[in-house]
N, C-alpha and C positions, 0 to 999 in steps of 0.2 A: 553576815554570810550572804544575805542574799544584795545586798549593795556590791560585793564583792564580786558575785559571779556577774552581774550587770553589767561591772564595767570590765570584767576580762572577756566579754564575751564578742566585743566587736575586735579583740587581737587573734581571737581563732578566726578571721577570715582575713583572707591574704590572698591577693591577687599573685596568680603563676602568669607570666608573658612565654606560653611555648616556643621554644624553636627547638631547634638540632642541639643545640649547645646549651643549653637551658641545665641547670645542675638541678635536677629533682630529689636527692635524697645527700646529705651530707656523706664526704668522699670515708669520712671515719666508721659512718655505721654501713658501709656497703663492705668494707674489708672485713674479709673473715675472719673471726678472731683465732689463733691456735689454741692448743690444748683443752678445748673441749670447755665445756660450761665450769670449768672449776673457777673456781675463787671468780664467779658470773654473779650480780643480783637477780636472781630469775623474774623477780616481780618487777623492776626497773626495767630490766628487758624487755620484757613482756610488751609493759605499755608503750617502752619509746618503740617499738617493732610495728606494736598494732595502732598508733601512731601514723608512723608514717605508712602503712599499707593502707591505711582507712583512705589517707591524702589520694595515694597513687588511684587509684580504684575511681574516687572520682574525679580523678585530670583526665581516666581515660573516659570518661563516660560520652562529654561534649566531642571528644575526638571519634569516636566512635559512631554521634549522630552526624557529625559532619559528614565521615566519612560514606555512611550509607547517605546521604540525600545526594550527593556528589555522586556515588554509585545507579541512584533511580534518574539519571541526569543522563550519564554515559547511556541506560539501559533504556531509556524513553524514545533519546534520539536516536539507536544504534550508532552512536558513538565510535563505538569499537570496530565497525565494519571500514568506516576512512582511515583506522589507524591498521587497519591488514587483518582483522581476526573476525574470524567465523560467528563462534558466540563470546558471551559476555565473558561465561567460565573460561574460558582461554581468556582471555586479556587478563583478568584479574589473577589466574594463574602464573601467567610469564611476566607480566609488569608491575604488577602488585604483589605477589607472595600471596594470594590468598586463596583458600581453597573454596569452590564453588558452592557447595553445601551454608559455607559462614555469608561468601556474599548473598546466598537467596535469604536468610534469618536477617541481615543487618536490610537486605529490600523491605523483607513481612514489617520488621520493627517499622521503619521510618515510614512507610504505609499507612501502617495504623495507627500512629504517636500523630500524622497529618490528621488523623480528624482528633483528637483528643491535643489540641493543644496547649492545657496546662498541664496535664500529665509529662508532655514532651518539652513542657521548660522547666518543671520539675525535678525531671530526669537528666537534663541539661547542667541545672543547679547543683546538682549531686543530692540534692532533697529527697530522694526515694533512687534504690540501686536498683540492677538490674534484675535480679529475681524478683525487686517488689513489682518492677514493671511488668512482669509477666504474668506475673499471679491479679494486679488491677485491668490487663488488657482481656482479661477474661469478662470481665463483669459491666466496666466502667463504662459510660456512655458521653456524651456532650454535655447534658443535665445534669450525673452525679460523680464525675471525674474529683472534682472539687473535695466531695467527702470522702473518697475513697484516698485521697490523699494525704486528708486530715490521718483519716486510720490508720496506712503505713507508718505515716511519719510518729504515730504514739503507740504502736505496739511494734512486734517482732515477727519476721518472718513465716514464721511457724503458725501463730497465732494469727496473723494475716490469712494465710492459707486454708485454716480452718474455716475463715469466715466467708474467703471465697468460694469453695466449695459449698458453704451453706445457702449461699446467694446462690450460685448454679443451679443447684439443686430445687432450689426455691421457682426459681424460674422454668422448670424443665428441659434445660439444655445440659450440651458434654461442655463448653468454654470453648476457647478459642485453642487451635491447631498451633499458634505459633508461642502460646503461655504455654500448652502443657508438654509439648514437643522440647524446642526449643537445644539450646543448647549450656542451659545454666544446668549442671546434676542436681539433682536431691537424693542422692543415696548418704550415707553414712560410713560406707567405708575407711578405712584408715591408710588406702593405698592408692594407687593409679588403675584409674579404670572402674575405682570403687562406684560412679555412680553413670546411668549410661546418658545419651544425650547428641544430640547432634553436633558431626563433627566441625571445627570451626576453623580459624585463622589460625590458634595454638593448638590445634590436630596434631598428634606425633603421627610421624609420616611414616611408623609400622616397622616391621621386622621382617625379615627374610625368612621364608619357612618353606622345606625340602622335605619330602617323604618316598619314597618308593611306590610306584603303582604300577599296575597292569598296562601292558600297550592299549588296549583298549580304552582305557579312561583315559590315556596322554590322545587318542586320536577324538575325544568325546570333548576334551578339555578346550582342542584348538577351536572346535568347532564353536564352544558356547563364546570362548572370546569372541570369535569372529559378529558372532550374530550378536553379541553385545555391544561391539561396536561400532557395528551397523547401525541398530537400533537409536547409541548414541550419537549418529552419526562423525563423528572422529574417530582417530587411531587410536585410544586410549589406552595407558598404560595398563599391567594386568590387573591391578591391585583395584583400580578403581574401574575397571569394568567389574570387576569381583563385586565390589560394593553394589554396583548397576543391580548386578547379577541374585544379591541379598535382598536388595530394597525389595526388586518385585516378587521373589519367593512370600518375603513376609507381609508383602501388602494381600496376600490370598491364603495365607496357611491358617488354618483354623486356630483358635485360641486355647491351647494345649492345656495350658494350667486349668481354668475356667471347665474345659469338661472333665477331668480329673479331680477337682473339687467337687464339679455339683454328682460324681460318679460316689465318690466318697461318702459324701451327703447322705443319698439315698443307701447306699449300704448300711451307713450309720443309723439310716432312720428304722430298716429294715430287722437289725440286728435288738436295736430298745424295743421295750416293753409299749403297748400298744398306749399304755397312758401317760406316758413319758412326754410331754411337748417338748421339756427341751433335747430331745434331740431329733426335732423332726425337721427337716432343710430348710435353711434360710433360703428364703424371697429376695431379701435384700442385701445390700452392702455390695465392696467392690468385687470384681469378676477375678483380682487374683489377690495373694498377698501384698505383693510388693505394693499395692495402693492405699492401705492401710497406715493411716498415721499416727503416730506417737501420740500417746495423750499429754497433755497439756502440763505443765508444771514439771517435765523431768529433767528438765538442765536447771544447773544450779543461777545462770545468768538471769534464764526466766524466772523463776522463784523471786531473785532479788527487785527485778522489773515491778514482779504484782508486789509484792510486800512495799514498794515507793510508790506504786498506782494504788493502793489502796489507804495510803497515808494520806489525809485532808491537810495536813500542815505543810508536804508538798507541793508545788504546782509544776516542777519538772523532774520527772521522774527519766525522762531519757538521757542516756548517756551523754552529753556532747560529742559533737561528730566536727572534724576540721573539714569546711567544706570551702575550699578555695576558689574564688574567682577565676578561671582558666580564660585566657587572652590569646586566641589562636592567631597567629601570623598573617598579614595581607596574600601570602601568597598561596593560601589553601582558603581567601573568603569566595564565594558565591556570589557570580555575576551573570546575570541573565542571558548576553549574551556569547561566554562561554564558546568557542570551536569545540572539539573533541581533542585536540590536541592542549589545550589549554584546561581542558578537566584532566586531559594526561596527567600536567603535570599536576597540576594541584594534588589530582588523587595519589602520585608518590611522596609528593613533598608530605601529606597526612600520614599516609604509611612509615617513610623514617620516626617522624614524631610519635607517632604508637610504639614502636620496636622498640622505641629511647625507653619509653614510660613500662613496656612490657621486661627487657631486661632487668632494669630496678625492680618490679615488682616478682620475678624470679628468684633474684636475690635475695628478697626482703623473704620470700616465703620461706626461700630453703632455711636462712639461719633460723626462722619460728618454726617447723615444722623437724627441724633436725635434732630440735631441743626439747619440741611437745611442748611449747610453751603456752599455748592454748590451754592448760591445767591452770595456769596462772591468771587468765582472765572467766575461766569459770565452764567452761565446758567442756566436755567427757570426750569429745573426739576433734579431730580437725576439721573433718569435712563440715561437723557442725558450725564449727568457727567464721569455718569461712563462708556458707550461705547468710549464716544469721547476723556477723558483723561485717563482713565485707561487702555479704551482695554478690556472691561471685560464686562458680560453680565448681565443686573440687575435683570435678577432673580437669578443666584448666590449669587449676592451681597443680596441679600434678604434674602435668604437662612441662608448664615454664621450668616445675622444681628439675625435672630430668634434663630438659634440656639446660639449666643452670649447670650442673651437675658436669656434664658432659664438657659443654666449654670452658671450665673452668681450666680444662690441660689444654684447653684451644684457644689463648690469648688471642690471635691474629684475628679467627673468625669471628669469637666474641665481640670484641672491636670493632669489627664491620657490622656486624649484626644490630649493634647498639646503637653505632651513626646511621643505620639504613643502607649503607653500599652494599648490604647484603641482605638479600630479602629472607624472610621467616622461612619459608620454603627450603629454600637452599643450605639457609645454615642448618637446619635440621637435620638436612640429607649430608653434609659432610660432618656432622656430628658423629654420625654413625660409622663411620669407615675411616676417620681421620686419626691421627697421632701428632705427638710433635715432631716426625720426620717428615711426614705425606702433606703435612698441613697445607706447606707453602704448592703444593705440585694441586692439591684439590680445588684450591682458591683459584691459581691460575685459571683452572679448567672452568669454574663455576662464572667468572665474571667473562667466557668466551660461549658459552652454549646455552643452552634454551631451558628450562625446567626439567623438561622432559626428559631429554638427553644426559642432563645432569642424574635423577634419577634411576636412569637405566645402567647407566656408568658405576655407582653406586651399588647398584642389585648385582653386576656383574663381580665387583670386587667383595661383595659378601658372600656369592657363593663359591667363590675361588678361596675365600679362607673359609669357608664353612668343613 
């Protein structure tokens, strides 16, 4: 057995040469099967599924650090101001698909991966995902990056976390802003939206929502955009001055939960008998629920981990992971001396190559996630599946599944979307308002206007069928 695993062990790695046209996932397991999982092996499923999502997840990882050092490039030299734009978030908006929020998180990452450089070829490697890198950027330094990578790479997500908060705490610091922030979820939900997190490149680009008010609040309402826009100095659509509008509300609003609890507390303590300690107010522990973590051992995956970690006759207790060599094309490498138009293009030519990688892995989720096949590889929800074996945050994973979903009656967009002639932005936003009649009339529209304006076109034709 173990000469065995030896020598299959150098055929799980396999060099991927990205391009446009690169086939990432075989054209058999991308087509949806009909009728439902019947006469399906759900366990053969299962694996070849989380198979190739493991693959996908880390082709996109190295694209994704390129893409940000390529972004702190534009952002160093204002770049963007010789190709016509104000700030960065517009360029990355209209030329790239991406939404400002994801480009300032992919800035933080490649930021702090520069001093931590074997963490950042780690990460590169696919040897540690991205929730590990966020939970190690908390702790890790130049001295003991090394160990904390050993640690990843032999336990589980969950169990990582524990340990880093142990180290925090140990240290008396809160961790790093851009680990605990971030945009990977750790909630558990079983739905979209289920965990919260900063919004990213795979953001759904929202719903239309209409209520009746007072004249009063409609002349209250012009006014906050106004000064919201001001503030952010552009004409900003509503939706994202709204956001402007949230951020600073909750950067000052008191911690509601937190005096509700400790309000609790003391009534609790007040109501017991004078000898009673346990229930006199905790000191310690976190300021709401939602910070409280699972204890340890409750998914059935982790169970099997310890019961192989705790076997001496073992020496590899972890899974195997396909971690493929990724070969990024000459025409997105990094050259020093680079114009601003020549990071243009590179940074498109990496954007089609993500969108390619990000369709396949929408597809790949929706057929695991439409089937629960996450039962099959041992864990009680999705959302856990996909922090602890993919590394990946599930409302993304939501995210791509809806917009799979969506274009799936949208072949044309779809198509564009996959090659890149259509940026994530965009196909999102005729996602929403498209059919198979309008299709070909939205396309037109989107590859002749601006984001923006595509947007706004969109908001108006959802409230005209609303």
């Amino acid at each position: 057995m173990k000469a065995g695993r030896t020598a299959a062990s150098p055929a799980a790695e396999s060099v991927v040469h990205l391009a446009s046209e690169t086939s990432l996932v075989p054209e058999e397991i991308l087509a949806t099967p009909r009728g439902g999982s019947r006469g399906m092996f759900r366990d053969l499923a299962a694996l070849l599924l989380d198979r190739h999502l493991r693959r996908l997840v880390r082709i996109r990882q190295p694209v994704d650090l390129r893409l940000g050092r390529l972004l702190a490039r534009m952002d160093g030299g204002s770049g963007y101001l010789a190709l016509g734009f104000a700030r960065l978030a517009d360029y990355a908006t209209e030329r790239l698909g991406l939404p400002a929020r994801r480009v300032q998180t992919l800035l933080a990452l490649v930021r702090r991966l520069a001093e931590l450089p074997r963490l950042a070829a780690a990460f590169e490697a696919g040897a540690v995902s991205l929730s590990q890198v966020r939970l190690l950027l908390r702790v890790a330094t130049a001295a003991s990056e090394a160990v904390w990578i050993a640690r990843a790479e032999a336990t589980t997500v969950r169990r990582l976390e524990i340990e880093v908060r142990d180290a925090v705490s140990e240290a008396g610091g809160a961790g790093d802003g851009l680990a605990a922030g971030g945009d990977e979820g750790t909630g558990d939900g079983g739905g979209p939206g289920a965990d919260s997190g900063t919004v990213d490149d795979d953001a759904a680009a929202g719903e239309f929502i209409s209520f009746d008010a007072p004249a009063a609040i409609g002349v209250r309402w012009e006014q906050a955009l106004e000064l919201a826009r001001r503030s952010a100095g552009a004409g900003d659509p509503a939706w994202r001055s709204v956001e402007f509008m949230m951020a600073d509300y909750l950067s000052g609003v008191p911690d509601l939960a937190a005096l509700l609890a400790r309000v609790s507390d003391v009534r609790s303590a007040g109501d017991a008998p004078a000898g009673d300690a346990s229930a006199q107010p905790s000191v310690s522990g976190p300021a709401c629920p939602g910070e409280v973590l699972d204890g340890p051992g409750i998914e059935l995956f982790e169970e099997v981990l310890a019961g192989l970690a705790a076997d001496p006759a073992n020496r590899d207790p972890a899974i195997p992971v396909d971690r493929p060599v990724v070969v990024l094309p000459d025409s997105v490498r990094e050259e020093p001396a680079d114009s601003a138009a020549d990071l243009d293009a590179r940074l498109r030519a990496l954007v089609r190559l993500r969108q390619n990688v990000s369709w396949n892995l929408g597809r790949l989720l929706r057929l695991f996630a439409d089937r629960r096949l996450h039962r099959e590889m041992g864990f009680m929800s999705f959302s856990r599946y996909c922090r602890e074996r993919l590394g990946f945050g599930v409302r993304r994973a939501w995210i791509l599944i809806g917009l799979e979903r969506r274009l799936t009656l949208l072949p044309r967009t779809a198509s564009a979307y996959r090659t890149g002639a259509l940026s994530w932005v965009k196909a999102a936003a005729i996602a929403r308002v498209a059919n198979e009649i309008s299709e070909p009339r939205w396309l037109r529209l989107a590859e002749g206007v601006t984001v923006r304006r595509l947007l706004e076109e969109v908001a108006l034709a959802e409230a005209g069928s609303a």
